[in-house]
Residue frames relative to the residue before (quaternion, step in Angstrom):
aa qw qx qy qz dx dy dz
X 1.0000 0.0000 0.0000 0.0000 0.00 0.00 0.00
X 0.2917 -0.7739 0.4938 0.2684 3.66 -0.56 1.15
X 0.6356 -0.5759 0.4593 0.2313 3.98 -1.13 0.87
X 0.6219 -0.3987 0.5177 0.4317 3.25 -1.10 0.00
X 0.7063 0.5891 -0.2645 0.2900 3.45 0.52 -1.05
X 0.6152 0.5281 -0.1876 0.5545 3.06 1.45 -2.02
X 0.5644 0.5852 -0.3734 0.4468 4.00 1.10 -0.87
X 0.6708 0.3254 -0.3625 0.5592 3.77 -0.26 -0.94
X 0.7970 0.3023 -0.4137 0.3198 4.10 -0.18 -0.42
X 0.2598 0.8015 -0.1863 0.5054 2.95 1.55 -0.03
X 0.8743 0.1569 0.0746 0.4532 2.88 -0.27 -1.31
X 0.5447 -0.5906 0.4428 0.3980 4.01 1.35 -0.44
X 0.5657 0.6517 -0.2916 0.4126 3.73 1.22 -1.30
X 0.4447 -0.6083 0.5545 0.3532 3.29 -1.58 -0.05
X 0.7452 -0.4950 0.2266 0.3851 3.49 -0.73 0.66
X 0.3793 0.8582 -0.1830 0.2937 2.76 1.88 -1.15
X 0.7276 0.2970 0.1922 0.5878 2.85 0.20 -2.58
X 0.7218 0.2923 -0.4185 0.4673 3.56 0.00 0.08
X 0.5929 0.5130 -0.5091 0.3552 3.89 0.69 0.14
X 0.8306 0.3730 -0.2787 0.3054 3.55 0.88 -1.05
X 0.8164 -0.4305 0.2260 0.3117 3.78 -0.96 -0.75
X 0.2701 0.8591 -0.2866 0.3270 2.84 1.72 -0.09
X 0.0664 -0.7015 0.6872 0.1769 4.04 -1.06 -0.16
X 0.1975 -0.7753 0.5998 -0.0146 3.29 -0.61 1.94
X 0.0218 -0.8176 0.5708 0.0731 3.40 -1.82 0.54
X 0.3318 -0.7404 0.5112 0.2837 3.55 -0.31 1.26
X 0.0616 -0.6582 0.7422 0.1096 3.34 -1.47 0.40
X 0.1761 -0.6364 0.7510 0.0006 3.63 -1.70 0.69
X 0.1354 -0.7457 0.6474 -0.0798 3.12 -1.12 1.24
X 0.2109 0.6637 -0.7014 0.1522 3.96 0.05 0.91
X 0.6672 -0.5740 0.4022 0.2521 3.39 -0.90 0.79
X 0.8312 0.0277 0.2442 0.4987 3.81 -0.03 0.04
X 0.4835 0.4969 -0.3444 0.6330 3.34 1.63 0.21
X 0.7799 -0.1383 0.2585 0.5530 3.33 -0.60 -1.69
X 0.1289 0.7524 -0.6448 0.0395 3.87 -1.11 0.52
X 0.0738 -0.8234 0.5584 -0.0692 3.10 -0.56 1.58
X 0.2108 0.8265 -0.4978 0.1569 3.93 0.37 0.44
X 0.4933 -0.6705 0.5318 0.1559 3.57 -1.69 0.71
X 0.3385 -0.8346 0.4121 0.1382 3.53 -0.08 1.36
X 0.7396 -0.0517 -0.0355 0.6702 3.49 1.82 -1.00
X 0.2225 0.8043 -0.4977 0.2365 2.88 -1.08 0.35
X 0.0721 0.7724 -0.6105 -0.1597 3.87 -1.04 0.16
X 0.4188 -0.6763 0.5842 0.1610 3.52 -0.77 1.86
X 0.4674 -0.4213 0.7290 0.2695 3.40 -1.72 1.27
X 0.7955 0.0120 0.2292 0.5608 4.06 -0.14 -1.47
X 0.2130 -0.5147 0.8282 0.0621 2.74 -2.28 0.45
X 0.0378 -0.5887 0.8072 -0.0193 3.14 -1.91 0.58
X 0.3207 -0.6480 0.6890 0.0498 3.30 -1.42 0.96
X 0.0080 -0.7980 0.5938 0.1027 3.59 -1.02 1.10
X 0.6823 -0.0418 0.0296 0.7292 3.57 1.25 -0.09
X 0.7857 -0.3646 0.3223 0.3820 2.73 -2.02 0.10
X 0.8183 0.0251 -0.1071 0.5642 3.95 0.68 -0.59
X 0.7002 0.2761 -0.5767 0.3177 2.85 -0.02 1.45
X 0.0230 -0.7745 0.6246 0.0970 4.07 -0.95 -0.22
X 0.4406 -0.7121 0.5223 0.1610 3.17 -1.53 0.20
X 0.0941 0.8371 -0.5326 -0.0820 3.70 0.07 0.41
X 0.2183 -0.7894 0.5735 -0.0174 3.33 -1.14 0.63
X 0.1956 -0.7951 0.5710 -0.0585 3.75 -1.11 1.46
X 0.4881 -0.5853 0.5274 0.3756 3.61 -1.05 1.14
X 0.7627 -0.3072 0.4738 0.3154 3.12 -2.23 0.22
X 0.7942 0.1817 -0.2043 0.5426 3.94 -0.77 0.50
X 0.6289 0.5834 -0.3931 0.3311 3.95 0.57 -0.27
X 0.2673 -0.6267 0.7076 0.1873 3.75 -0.74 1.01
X 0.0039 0.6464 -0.7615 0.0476 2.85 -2.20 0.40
X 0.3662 -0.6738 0.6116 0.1944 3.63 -0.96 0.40
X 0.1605 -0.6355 0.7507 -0.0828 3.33 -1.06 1.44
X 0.0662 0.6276 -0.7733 0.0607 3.14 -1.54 1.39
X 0.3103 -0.6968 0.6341 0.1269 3.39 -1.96 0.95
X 0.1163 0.7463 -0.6536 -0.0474 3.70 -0.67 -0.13
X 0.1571 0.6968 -0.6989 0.0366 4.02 -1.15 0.87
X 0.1866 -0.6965 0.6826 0.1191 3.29 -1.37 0.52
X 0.2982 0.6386 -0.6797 -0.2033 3.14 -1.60 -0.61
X 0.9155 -0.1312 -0.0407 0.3782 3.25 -1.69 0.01
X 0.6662 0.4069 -0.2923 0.5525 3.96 0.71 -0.51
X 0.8353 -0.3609 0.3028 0.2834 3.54 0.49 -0.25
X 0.6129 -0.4958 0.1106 0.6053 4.07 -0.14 -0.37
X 0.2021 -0.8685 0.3823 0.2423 3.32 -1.19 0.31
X 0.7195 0.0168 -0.1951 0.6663 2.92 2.35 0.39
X 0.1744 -0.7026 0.6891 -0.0332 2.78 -0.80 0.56
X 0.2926 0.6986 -0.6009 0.2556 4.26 -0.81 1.08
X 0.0110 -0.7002 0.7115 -0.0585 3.44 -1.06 0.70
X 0.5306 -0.6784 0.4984 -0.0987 2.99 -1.03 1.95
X 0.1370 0.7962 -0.5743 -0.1320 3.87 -0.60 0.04
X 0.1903 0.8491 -0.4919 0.0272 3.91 0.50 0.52
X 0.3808 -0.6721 0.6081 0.1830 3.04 -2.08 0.20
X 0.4549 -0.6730 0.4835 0.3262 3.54 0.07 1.50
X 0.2695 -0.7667 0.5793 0.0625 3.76 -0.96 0.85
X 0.4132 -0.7958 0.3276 0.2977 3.85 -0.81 0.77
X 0.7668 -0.4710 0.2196 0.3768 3.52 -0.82 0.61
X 0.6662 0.4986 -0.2269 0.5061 3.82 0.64 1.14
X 0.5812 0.7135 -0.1854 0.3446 3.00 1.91 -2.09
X 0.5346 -0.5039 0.6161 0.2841 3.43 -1.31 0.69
X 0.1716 0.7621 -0.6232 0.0377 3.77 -0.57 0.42
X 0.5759 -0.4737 0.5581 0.3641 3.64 -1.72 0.05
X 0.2747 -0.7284 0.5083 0.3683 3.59 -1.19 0.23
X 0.0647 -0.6968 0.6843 0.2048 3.77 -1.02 0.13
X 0.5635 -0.3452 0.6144 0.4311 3.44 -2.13 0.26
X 0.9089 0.2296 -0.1741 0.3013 2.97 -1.82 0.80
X 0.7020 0.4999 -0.1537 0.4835 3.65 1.33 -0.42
X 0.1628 0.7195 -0.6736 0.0455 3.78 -0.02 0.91
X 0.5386 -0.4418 -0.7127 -0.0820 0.67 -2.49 1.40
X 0.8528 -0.1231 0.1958 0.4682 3.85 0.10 -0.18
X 0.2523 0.8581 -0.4164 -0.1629 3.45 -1.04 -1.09
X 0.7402 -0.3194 0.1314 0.5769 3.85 -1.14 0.38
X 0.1607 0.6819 -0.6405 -0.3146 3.73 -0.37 -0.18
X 0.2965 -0.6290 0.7002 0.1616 3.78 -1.30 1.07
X 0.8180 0.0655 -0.1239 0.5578 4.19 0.09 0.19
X 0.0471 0.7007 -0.7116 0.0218 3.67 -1.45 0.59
X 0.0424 0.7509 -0.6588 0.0172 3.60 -0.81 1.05
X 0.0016 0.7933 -0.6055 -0.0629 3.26 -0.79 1.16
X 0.6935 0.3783 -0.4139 0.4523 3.79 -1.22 0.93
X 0.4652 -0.6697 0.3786 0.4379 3.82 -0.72 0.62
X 0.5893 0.5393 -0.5259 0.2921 3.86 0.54 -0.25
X 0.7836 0.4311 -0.2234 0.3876 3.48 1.34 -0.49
X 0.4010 0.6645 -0.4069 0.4817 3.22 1.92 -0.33
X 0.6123 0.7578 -0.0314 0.2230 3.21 0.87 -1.25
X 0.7124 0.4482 0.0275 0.5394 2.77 1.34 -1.97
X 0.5336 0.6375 -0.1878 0.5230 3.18 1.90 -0.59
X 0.6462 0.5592 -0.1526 0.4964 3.11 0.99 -1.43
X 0.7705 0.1731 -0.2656 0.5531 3.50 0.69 -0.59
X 0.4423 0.4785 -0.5879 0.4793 3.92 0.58 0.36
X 0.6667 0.4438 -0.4055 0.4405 3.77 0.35 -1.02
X 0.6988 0.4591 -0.3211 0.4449 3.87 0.37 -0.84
X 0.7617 0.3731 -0.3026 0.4347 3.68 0.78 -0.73
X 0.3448 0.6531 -0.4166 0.5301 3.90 1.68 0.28
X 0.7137 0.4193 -0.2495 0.5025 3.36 0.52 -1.95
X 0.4079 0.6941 -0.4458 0.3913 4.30 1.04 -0.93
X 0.7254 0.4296 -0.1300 0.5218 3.78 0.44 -1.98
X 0.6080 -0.5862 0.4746 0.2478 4.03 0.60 -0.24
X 0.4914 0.5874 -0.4523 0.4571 3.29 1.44 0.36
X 0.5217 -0.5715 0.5895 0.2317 3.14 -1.13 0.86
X 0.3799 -0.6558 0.5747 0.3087 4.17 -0.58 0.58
X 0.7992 0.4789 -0.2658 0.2477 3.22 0.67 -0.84
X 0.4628 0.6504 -0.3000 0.5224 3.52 2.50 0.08
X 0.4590 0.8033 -0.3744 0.0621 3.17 0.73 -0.84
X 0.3059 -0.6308 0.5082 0.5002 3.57 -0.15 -0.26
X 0.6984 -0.4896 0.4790 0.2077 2.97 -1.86 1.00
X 0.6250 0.5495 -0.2150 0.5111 3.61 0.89 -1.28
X 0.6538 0.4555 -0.3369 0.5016 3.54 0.84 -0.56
X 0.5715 0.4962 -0.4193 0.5014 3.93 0.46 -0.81
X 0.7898 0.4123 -0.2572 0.3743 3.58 0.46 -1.42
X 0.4541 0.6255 -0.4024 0.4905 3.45 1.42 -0.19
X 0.7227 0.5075 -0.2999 0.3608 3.41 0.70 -1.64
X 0.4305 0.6844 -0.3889 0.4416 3.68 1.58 -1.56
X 0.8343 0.2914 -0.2667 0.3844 3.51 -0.29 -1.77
X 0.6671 0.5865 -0.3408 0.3080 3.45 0.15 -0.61
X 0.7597 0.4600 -0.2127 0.4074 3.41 1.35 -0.74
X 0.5601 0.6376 -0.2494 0.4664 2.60 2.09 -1.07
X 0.7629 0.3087 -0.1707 0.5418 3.88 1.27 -0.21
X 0.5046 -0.7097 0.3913 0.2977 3.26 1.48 1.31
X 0.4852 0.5102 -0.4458 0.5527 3.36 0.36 1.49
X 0.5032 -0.7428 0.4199 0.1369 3.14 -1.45 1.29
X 0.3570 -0.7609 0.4649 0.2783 3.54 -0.74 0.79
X 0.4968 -0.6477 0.4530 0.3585 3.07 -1.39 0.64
X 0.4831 -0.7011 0.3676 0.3741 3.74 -1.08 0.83
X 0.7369 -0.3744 0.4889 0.2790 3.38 -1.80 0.46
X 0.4115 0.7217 -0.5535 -0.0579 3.75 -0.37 0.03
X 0.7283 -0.5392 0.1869 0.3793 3.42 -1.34 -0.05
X 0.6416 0.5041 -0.4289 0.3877 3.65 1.19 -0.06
X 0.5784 0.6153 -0.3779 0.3797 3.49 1.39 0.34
X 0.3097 0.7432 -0.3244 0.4965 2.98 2.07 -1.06
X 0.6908 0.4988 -0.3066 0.4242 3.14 -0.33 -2.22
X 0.7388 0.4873 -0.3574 0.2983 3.67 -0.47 -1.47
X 0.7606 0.4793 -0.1718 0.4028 3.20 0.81 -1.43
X 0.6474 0.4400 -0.3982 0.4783 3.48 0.94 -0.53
X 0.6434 0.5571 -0.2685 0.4512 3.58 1.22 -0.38
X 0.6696 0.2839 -0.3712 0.5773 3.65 0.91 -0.08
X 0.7120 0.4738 -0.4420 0.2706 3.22 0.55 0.20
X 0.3406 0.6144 -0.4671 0.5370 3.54 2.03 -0.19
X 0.8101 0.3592 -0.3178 0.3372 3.80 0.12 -1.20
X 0.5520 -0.5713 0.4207 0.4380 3.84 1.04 -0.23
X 0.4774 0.6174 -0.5703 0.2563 3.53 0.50 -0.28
């Protein structure tokens, strides 16, 4: 069985962050190179490891948008935006680059026409006063399928909102 210790080298993390429950995500910021950055989201913590890079880190049940962008000499070479739900310390979870230990992803858009298309569904959610980070889960995974079969999603609005914030007060 590998220690805490053997875990944080492992894993890249400080010993710190790789002991507790958290769901951590490097970002890298080179300019026009690589830019990896969290569109939504509220970070439990941050940790700075240099000038372009840092660690941020989300409680157990919190979603957060993860976008990737790399280039090199021809032009982009990725482009993906992530929508997960940090997962609790035990949870079965998906793995992602850059994300330990892993977590639910509820939306994945890979190429910039879909990164994109995301990008403005998420901005035109936040437009109505929804917080991105309330949304229902079911709704990201709605958005997922719908793109994933070149097909428009249906929009976010506020009496769906309502519903959802309401079955979740009751547990259902």
């Amino acid at each position: 069985m590998i220690g805490v210790a053997d875990a944080s080298v492992r894993s890249g993390l400080p010993r710190a962050l790789a002991a507790d429950a958290l769901t951590h995500v490097e970002l890298t910021w080179i300019e026009k190179k690589i830019e990896f950055w969290i569109r939504f989201g509220r970070e439990a913590a941050e940790q700075i490891l240099d000038r372009r890079r840092r660690v941020v880190s989300f409680a157990p049940n919190s979603v957060f948008a993860f976008v990737r962008w790399t280039s090199n000499d021809y032009g982009t070479a990725l482009s993906r935006l992530d929508i997960v739900r940090a997962v609790n310390a035990g949870e079965y979870c998906q793995t992602l680059p850059f994300v330990r230990p892993g977590g639910d992803i509820l939306l994945r858009a890979d190429g910039w026409p879909k990164v994109e298309r995301v990008l403005q569904l998420i901005d035109a959610i936040e437009a109505r006063g929804i917080d991105a980070i309330e949304v229902s889960p079911d709704h990201w995974r709605h958005v997922h399928n719908r793109l994933t079969v070149g097909e428009a999603p249906r929009a976010y609005d506020a009496q769906q909102h309502r519903a959802f914030i309401l079955r979740r007060e009751i547990g259902a």
